[in-house]
VEXDRENRO-773876 format. One record per residue (C-alpha): residue in three letters; x, y, z. Coordinates in pm, 1 decimal. Layout:
R   aa         x         y         z
R  ALA         X         Y         Z
...
//
This chain:
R   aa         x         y         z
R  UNK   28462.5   27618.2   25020.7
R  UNK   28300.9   27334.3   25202.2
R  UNK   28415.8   27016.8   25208.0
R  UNK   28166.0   26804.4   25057.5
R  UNK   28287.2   26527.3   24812.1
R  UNK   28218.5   26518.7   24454.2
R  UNK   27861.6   26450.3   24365.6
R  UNK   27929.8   26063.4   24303.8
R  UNK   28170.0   26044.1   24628.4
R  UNK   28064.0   25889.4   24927.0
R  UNK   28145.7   26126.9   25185.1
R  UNK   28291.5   25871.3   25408.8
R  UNK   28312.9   25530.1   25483.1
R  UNK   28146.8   25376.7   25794.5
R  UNK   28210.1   24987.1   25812.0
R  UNK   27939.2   24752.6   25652.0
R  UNK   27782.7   24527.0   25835.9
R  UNK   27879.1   24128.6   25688.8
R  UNK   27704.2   24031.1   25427.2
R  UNK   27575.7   24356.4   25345.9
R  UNK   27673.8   24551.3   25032.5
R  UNK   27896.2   24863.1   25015.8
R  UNK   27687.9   25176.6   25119.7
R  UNK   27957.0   25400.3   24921.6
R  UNK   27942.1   25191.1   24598.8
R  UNK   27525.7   25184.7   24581.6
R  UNK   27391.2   25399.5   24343.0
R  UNK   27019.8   25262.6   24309.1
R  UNK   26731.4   25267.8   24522.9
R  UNK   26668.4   24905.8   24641.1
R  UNK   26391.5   24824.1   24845.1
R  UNK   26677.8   24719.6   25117.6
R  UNK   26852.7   25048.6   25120.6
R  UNK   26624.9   25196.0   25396.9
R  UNK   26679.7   24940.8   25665.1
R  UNK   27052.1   24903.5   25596.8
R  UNK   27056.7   25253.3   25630.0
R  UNK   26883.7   25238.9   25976.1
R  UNK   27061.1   24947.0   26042.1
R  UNK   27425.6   25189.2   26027.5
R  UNK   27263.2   25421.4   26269.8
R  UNK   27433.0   25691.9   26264.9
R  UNK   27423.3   25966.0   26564.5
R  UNK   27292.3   26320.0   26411.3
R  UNK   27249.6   26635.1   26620.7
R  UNK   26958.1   26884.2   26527.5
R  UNK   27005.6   27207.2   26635.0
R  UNK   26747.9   27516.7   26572.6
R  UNK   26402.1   27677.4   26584.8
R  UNK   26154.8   27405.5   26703.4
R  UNK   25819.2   27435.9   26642.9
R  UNK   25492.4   27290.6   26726.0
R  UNK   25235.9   27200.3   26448.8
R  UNK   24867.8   27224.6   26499.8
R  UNK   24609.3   27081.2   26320.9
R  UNK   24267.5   27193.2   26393.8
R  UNK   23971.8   27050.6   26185.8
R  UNK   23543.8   27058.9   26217.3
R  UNK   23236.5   27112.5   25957.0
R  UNK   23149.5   27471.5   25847.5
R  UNK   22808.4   27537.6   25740.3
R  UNK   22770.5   27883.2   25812.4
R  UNK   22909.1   28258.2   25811.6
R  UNK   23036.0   28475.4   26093.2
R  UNK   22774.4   28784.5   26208.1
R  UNK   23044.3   28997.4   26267.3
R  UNK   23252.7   28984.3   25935.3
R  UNK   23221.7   28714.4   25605.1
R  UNK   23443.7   28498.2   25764.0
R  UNK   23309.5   28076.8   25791.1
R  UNK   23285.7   27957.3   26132.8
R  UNK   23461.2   27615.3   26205.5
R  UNK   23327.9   27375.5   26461.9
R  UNK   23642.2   27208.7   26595.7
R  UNK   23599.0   26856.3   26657.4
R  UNK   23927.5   26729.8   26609.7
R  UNK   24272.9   26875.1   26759.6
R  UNK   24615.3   26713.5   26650.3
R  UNK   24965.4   26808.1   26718.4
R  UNK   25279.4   26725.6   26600.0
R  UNK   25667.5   26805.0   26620.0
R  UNK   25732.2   27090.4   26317.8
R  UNK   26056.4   27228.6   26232.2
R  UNK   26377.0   27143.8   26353.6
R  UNK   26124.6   26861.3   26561.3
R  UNK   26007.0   26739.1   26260.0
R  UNK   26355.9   26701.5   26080.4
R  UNK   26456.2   26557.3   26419.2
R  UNK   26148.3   26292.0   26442.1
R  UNK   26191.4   26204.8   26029.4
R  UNK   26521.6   26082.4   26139.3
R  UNK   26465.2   25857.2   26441.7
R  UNK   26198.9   25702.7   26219.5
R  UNK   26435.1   25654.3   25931.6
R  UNK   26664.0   25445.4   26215.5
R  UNK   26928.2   25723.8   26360.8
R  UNK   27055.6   25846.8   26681.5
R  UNK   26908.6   26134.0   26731.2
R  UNK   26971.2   26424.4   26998.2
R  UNK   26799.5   26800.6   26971.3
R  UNK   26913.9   27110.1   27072.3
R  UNK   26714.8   27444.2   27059.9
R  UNK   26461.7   27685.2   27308.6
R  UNK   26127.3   27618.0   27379.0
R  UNK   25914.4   27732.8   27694.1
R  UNK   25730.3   27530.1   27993.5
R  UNK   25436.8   27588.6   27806.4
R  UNK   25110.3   27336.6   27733.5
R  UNK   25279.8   27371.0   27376.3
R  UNK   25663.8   27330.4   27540.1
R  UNK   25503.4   27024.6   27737.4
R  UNK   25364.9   26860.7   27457.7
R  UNK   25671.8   26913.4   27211.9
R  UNK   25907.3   26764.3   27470.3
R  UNK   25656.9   26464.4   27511.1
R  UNK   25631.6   26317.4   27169.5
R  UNK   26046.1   26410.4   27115.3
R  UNK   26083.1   26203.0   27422.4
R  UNK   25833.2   25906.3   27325.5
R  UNK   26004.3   25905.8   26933.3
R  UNK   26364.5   25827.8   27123.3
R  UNK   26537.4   26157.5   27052.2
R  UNK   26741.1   26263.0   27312.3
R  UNK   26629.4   26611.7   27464.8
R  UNK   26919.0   26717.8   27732.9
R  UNK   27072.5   26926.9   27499.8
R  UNK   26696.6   27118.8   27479.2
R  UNK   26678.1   27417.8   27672.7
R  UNK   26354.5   27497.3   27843.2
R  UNK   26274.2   27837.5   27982.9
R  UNK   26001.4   27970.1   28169.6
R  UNK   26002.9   28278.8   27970.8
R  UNK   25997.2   28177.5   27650.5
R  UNK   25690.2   28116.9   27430.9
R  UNK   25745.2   27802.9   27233.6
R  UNK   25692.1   27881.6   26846.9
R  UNK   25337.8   27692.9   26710.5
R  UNK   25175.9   27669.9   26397.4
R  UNK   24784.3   27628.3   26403.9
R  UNK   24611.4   27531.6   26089.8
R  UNK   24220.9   27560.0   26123.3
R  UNK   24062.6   27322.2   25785.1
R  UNK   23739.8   27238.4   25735.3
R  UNK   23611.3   27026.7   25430.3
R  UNK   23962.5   26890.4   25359.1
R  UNK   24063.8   27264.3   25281.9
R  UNK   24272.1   27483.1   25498.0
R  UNK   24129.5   27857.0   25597.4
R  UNK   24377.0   28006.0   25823.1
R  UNK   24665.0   27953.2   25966.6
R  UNK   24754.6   28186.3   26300.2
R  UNK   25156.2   28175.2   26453.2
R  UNK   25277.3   28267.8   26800.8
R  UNK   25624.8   28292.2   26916.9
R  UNK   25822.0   28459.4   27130.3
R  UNK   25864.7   28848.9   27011.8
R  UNK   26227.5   28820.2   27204.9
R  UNK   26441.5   28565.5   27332.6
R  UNK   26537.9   28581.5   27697.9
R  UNK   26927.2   28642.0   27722.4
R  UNK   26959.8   28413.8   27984.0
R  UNK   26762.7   28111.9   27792.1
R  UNK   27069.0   28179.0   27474.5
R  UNK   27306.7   28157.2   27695.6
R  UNK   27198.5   27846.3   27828.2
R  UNK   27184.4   27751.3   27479.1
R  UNK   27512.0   27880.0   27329.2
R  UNK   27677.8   27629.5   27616.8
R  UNK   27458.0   27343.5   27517.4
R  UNK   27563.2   27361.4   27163.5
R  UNK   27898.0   27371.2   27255.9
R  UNK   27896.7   27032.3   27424.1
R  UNK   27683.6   26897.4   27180.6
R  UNK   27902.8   26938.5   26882.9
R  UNK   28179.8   26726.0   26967.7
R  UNK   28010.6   26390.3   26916.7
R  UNK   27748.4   26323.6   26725.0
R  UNK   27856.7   26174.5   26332.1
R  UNK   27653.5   26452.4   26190.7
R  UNK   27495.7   26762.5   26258.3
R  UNK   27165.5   26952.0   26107.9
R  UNK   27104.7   27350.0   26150.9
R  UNK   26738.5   27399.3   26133.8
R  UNK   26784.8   27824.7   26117.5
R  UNK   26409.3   27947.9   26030.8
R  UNK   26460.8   28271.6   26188.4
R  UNK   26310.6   28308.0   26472.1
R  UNK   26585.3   28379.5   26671.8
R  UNK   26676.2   28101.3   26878.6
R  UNK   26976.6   28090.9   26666.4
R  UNK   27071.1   28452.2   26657.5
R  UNK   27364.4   28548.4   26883.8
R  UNK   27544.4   28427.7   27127.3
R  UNK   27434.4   28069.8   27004.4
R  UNK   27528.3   28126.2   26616.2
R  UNK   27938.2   28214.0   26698.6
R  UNK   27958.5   27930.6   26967.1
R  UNK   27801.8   27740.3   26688.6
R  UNK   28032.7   27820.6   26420.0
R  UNK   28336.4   27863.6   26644.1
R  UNK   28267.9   27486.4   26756.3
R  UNK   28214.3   27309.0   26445.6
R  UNK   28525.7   27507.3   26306.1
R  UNK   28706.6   27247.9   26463.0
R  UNK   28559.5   26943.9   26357.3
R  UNK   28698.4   26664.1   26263.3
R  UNK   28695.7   26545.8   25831.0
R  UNK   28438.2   26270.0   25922.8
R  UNK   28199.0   26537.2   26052.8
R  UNK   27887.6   26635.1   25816.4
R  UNK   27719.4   26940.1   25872.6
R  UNK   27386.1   27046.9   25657.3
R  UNK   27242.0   27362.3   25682.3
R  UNK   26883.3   27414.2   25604.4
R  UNK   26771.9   27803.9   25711.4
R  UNK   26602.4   28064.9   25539.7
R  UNK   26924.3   28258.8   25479.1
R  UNK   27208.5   28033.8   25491.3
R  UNK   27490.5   28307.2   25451.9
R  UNK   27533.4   28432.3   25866.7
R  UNK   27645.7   28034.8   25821.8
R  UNK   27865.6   28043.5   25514.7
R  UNK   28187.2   28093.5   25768.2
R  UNK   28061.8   27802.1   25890.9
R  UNK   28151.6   27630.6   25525.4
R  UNK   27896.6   27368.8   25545.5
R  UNK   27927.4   27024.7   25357.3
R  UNK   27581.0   27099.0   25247.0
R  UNK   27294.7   27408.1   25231.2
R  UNK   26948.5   27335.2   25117.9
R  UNK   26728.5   27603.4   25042.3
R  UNK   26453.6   27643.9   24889.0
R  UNK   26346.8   27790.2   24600.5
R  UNK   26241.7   28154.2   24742.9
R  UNK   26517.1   28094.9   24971.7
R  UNK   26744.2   28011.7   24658.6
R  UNK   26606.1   28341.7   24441.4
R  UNK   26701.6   28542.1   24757.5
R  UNK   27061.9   28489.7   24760.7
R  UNK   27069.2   28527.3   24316.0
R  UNK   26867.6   28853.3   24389.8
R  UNK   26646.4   28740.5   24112.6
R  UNK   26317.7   28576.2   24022.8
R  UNK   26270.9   28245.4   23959.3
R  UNK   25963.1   28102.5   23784.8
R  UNK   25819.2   27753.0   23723.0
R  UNK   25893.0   27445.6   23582.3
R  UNK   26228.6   27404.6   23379.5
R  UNK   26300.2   27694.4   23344.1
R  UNK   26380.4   27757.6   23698.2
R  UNK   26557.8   27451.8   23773.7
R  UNK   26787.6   27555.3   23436.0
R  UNK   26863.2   27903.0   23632.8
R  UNK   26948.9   27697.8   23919.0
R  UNK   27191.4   27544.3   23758.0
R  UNK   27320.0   27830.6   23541.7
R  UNK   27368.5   28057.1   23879.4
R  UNK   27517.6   27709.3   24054.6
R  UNK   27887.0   27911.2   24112.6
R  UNK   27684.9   28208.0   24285.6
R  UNK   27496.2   27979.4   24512.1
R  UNK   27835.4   27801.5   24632.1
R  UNK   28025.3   28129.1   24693.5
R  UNK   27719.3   28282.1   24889.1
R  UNK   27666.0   27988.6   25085.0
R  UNK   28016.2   27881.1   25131.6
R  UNK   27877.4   27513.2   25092.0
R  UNK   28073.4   27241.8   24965.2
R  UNK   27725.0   27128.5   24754.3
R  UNK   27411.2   27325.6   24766.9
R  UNK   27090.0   27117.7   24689.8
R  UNK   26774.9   27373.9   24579.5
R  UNK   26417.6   27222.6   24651.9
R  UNK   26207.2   27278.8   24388.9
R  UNK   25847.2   27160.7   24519.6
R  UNK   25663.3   26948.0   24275.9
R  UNK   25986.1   27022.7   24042.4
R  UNK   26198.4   26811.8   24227.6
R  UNK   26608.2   26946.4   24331.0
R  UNK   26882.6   27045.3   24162.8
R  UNK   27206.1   27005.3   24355.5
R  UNK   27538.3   27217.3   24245.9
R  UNK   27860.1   27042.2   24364.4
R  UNK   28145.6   27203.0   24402.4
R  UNK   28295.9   26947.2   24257.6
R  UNK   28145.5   26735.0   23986.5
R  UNK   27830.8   26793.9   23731.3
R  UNK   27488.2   26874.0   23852.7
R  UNK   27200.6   26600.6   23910.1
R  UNK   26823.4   26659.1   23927.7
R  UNK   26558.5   26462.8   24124.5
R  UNK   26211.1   26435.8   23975.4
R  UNK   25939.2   26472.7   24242.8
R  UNK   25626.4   26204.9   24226.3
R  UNK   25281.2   26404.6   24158.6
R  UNK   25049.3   26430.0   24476.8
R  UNK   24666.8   26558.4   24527.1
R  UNK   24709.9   26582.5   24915.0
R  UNK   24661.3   26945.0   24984.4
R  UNK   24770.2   26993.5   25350.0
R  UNK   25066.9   26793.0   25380.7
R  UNK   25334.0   27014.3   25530.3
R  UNK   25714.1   26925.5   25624.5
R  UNK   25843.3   26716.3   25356.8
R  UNK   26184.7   26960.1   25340.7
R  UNK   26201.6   26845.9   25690.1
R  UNK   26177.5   26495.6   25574.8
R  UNK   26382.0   26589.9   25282.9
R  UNK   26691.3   26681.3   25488.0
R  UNK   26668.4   26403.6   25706.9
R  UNK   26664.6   26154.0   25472.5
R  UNK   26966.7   26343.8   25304.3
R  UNK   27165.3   26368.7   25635.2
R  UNK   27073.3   26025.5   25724.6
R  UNK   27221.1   25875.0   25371.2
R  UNK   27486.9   26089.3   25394.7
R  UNK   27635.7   26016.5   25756.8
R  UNK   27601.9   25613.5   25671.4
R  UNK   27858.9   25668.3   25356.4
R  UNK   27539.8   25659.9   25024.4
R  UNK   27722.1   25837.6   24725.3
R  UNK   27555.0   26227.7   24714.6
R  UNK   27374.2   26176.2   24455.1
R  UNK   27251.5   25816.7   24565.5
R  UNK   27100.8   26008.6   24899.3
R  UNK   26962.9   26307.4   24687.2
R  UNK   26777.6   26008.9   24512.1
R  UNK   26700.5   25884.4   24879.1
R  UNK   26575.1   26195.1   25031.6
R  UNK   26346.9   26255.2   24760.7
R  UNK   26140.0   25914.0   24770.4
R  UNK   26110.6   25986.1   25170.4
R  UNK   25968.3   26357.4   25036.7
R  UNK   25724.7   26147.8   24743.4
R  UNK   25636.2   25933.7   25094.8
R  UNK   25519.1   26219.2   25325.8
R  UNK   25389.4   26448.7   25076.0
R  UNK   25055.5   26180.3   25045.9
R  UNK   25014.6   26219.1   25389.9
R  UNK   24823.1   26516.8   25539.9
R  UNK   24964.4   26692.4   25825.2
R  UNK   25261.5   26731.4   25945.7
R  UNK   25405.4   26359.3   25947.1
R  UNK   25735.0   26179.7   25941.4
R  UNK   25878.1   25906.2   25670.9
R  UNK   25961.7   25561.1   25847.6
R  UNK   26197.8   25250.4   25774.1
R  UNK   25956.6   25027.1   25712.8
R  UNK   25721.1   25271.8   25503.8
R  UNK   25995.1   25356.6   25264.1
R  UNK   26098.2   25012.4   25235.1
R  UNK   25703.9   24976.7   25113.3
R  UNK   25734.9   25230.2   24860.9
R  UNK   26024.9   25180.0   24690.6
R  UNK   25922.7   24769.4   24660.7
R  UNK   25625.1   24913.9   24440.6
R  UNK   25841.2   24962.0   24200.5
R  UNK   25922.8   24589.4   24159.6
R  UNK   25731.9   24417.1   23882.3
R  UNK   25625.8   24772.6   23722.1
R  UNK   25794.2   24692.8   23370.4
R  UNK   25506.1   24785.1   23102.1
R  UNK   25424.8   24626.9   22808.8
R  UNK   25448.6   24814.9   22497.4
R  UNK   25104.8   24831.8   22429.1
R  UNK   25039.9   24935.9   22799.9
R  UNK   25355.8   25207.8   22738.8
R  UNK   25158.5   25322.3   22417.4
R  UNK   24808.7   25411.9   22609.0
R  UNK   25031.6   25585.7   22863.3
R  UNK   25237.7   25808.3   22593.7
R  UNK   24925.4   25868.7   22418.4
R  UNK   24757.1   26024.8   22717.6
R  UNK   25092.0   26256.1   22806.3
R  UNK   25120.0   26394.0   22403.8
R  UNK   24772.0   26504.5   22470.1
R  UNK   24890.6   26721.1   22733.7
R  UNK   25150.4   26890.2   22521.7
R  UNK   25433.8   26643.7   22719.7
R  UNK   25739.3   26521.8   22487.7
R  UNK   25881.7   26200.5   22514.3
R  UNK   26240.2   26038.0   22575.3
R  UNK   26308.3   25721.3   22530.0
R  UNK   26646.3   25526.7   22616.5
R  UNK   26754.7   25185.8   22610.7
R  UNK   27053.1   24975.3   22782.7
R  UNK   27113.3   24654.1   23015.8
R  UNK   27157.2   24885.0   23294.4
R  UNK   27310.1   24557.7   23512.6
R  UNK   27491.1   24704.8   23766.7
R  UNK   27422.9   25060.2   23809.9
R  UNK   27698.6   25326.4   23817.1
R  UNK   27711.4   25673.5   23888.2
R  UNK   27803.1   25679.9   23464.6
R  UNK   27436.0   25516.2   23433.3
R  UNK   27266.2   25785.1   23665.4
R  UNK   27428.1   26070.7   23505.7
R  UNK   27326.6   25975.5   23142.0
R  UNK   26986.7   25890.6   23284.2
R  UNK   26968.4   26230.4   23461.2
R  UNK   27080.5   26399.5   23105.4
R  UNK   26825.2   26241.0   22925.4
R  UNK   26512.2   26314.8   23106.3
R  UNK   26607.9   26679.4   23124.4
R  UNK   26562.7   26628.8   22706.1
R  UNK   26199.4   26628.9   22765.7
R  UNK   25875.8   26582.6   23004.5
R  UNK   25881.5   26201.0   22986.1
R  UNK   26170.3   25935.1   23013.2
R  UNK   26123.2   25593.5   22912.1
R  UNK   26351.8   25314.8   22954.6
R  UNK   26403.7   25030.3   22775.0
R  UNK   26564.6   24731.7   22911.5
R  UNK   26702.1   24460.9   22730.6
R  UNK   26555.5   24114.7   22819.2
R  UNK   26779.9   23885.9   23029.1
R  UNK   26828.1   23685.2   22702.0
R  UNK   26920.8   24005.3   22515.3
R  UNK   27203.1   24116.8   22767.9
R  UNK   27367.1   23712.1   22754.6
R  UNK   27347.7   23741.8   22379.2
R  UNK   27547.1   24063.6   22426.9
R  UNK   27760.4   24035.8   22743.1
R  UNK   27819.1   23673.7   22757.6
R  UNK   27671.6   23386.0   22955.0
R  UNK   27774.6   23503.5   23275.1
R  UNK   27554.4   23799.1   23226.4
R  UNK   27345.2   23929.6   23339.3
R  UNK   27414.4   23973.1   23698.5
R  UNK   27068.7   24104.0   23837.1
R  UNK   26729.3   23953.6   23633.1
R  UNK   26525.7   24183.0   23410.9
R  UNK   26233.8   24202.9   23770.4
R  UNK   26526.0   24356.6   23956.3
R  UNK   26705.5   24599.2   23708.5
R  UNK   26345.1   24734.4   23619.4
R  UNK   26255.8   24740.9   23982.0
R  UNK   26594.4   24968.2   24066.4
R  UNK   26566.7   25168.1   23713.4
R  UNK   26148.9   25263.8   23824.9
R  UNK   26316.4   25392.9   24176.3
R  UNK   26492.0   25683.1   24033.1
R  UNK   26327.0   26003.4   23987.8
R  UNK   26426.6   26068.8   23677.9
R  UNK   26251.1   25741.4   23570.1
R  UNK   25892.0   25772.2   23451.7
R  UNK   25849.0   25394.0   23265.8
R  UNK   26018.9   25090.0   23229.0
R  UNK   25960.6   24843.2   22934.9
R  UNK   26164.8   24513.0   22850.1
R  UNK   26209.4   24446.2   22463.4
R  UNK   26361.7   24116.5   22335.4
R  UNK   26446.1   24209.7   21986.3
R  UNK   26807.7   24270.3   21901.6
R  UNK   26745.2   24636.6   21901.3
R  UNK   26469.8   24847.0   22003.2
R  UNK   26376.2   24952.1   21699.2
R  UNK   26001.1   24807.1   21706.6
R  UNK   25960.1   24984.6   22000.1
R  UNK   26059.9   25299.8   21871.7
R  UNK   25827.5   25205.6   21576.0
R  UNK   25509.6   25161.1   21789.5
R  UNK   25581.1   25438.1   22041.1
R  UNK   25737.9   25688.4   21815.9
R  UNK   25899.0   25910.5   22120.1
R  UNK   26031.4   26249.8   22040.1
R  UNK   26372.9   26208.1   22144.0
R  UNK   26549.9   25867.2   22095.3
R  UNK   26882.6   25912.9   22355.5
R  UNK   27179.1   25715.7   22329.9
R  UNK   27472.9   25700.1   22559.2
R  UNK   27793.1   25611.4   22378.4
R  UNK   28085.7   25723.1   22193.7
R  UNK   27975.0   25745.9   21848.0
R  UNK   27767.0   25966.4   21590.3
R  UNK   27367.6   25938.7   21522.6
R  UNK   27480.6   25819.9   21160.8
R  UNK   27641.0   25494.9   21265.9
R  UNK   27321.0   25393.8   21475.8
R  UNK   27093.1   25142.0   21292.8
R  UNK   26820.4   25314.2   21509.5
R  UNK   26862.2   25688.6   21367.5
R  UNK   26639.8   25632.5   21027.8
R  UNK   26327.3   25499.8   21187.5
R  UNK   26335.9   25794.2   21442.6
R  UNK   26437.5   26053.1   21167.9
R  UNK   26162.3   25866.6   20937.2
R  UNK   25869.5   25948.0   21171.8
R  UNK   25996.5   26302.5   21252.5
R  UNK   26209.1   26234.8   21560.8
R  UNK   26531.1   26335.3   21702.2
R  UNK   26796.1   26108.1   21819.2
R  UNK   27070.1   26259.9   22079.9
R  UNK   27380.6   26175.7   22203.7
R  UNK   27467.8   26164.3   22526.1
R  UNK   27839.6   26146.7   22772.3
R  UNK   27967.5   25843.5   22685.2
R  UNK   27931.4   25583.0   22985.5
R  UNK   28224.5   25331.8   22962.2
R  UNK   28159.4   24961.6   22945.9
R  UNK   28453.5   24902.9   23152.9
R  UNK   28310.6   25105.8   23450.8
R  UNK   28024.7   24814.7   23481.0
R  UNK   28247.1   24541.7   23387.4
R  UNK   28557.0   24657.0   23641.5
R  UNK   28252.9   24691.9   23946.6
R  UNK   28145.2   24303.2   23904.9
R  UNK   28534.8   24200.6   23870.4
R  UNK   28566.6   24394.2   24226.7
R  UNK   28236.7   24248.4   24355.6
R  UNK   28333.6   23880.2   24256.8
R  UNK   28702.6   23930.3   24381.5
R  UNK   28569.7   24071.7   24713.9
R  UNK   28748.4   24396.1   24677.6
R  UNK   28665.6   24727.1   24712.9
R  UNK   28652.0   25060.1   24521.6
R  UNK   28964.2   25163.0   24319.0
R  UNK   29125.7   25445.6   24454.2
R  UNK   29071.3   25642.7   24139.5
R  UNK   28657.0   25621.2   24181.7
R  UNK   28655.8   25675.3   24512.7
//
């Protein structure tokens, strides 16, 4: 199997910058995570099918005389990097070092691919260029906001003496770089000789080295036993030879069929994209963890796997805990996918986005108008409650647990005067404005509310949710909670256990400067 590190394992450990906080203990999203990220700078190596992106736009106000097709008045031409470009752009925006390598041809399209790689910063001498190939684009013709047609041209074979141009390249290219991305979307730049040099070189990497492999059929590349494989979720239903539907349901077949995945894929993790569902990843070692994707009306935003992948390479070369970059890559995804086009996710942009989550604590009677308006559309509420002061992987699991209980999770935080009248006066570390504003980040999140009382049972009175979850080691019977939920019809479930120690033995280590135990890391 691959060698990828448990799902709460950093995958290794790059040296922090002073002052700055341990990459492999972070677990949150923090509006500072992106530029600390960029600021480790890692060097990642793309290799695969590049592509060029067209976007082709004008008014249509009338019909074809030769068949009922509309005619579109172009009056606006765009182009962009797509494919293995893309992933490699998304990640000299997010703040890496990044070199390509793949086949494209001297082409106007070839031409204009190589320019904006070269004016992004990626490195490009590992990019072969060949007179006789045609360099793979995508044209998208829209008109009214709405896409009509899209029309592809590549090369219907790959000149032998461009791969073997290639196959050398990637040999060379390997040795270096701290990570490496295989963009394989079959269309043959990565066929042989170039996929055995591939494999034959990175057979020989070093334990430091990350490889992720994103293609449309990731098994020529399970000899390759990748750290991690990301398909999607055709890609996914492929390799279980079965159908997967919608919704829930096909995230829970994911996960059921994890063992499958892993074994065809010969990944050390596999992480499925799910579209508007979100991911499931399936460690090899460890339990499962969903993401939760934001909702977006943009209709012709394209690339966000691309963007999804980088983010998740990018997180994962600098040290971030797996699933602290699955919860990474996926608020670079919610960034792009409100973007039409073909577009990239940047430093400073993500930075933005996750700082909208500061100050987004609800009040209960805002929660209530919220909850109301979700029950009407047949949704079914979760709620949970903690201090949630310094988050653990324990805290993300449980949270990741409970929202797969229903449609909506809620979580309640107690006030900064609850947690001292629990923890002590040294407590709590972080304010109420910045637990809610980490809590919001995570995918699994849909609303945060702060309650002051010494339990949340007037909450649970005015919002009534479903499902009342509780972490801990004890039954529903000894909670003081369980007979106002049970009185108005609810459910109250118990969840893994997260130990109080865990959070108490991180701030010991943070005030005594040390760093992880050996036995969590």
């Amino acid at each position: 199997m691959g060698r990828e590190a448990a799902a709460g394992q950093p995958f290794r450990h790059q040296p922090n910058l002073p002052d700055q906080p341990d990459l492999s203990e972070q677990r949150g999203l923090a509006a500072w995570l992106p530029r600390r990220l960029a600021e480790a700078n890692p060097s990642i190596l793309v290799v695969g099918d590049l592509i060029l992106d067209g976007w082709w736009s004008g008014p249509s106000d009338r019909m074809c005389r030769e068949a009922p097709a509309p005619v579109v008045d172009i009056n606006r031409r765009e182009f962009s990097p797509g494919g293995a470009a893309n992933t490699a752009m998304n990640l000299a925006s997010l703040g890496a070092r990044v070199s390509v390598a793949g086949l494209i041809g001297t082409d106007d399209a070839g031409t204009e691919l190589m320019r904006q790689l070269l004016a992004a910063g990626v490195d490009t001498r590992f990019l072969t260029q060949d007179s006789e190939m045609v360099t793979t684009t995508k044209i998208r013709i829209s008109s009214g906001g709405q896409v009509l047609l899209r029309f592809d041209d590549a090369a219907a074979t790959i000149p032998e003496s461009a791969s073997a141009v290639l196959a050398a390249a990637v040999t060379a290219a390997v040795e270096a770089p701290d990570a490496v991305v295989i963009c394989d979307y079959g269309t043959g730049a990565l066929d042989e000789p170039v996929r055995s040099r591939l494999i034959e070189a990175l057979s020989r990497r070093g334990p430091d080295q990350l490889v992720v492999v994103d293609a449309h059929d990731p098994r020529p590349w399970a000899a390759l036993h990748p750290d991690l494989v990301t398909p999607n979720a055709q890609e996914a239903a492929r390799l279980l030879d079965r159908r997967l539907a919608g919704g829930a349901e096909r995230a829970a077949l994911v996960s059921e069929h994890g063992q499958q995945l892993l074994e065809a894929t010969g990944a050390g993790a596999v992480v499925v994209t799910l579209d508007r569902d979100g991911t499931v990843l399936i460690p090899a070692n460890g339990n499962p963890h969903r993401t939760w994707a934001r909702p977006a009306t943009e209709k012709q935003a394209s690339g966000a796997g691309d963007t999804f992948v980088a983010a998740l390479t990018l997180a994962r070369a600098a040290s971030l805990p797996l699933t602290a970059s699955l919860d990474f890559a996926q608020a670079a995804a919610d960034v792009v996918v409100h973007h039409p086009g073909t577009s990239v996710c940047g430093t400073s942009e993500l930075e933005r986005y996750l700082e909208s989550f500061a100050d987004t604590a609800l009040t209960a009677d805002e929660l209530e108008r919220h909850i109301r308006a979700h029950r009407s559309d047949g949704h079914r509420v979760v709620l949970t409650n903690g201090c949630f002061d310094v988050l653990h992987r324990g805290h993300t699991r449980y949270l990741n647990q409970a929202k797969q209980l229903g449609d909506i999770l809620v979580v309640a935080l107690n006030s900064d005067d609850s947690v001292r009248a629990l923890k002590g006066p040294d407590r709590p570390i972080n304010s109420v404005a910045d637990r809610a504003a980490v809590i919001a980040a995570l995918s699994c999140v849909d609303y945060v509310t702060v309650f002051d009382t010494p339990t949340p049972i007037p909450l649970l009175e005015q919002l009534r949710p479903e499902i009342y979850a509780k972490g801990g080691d004890y039954t529903p019977e000894m909670l003081a909670e369980t007979a106002t939920v049970e009185a108005y019809g609810g459910r109250v479930c118990i969840l893994d256990y997260v130990a109080e120690r865990s959070t108490t033995a991180m701030v010991q280590r943070i005030r005594d400067g040390k760093g992880a135990a050996v036995s969590e890391a």
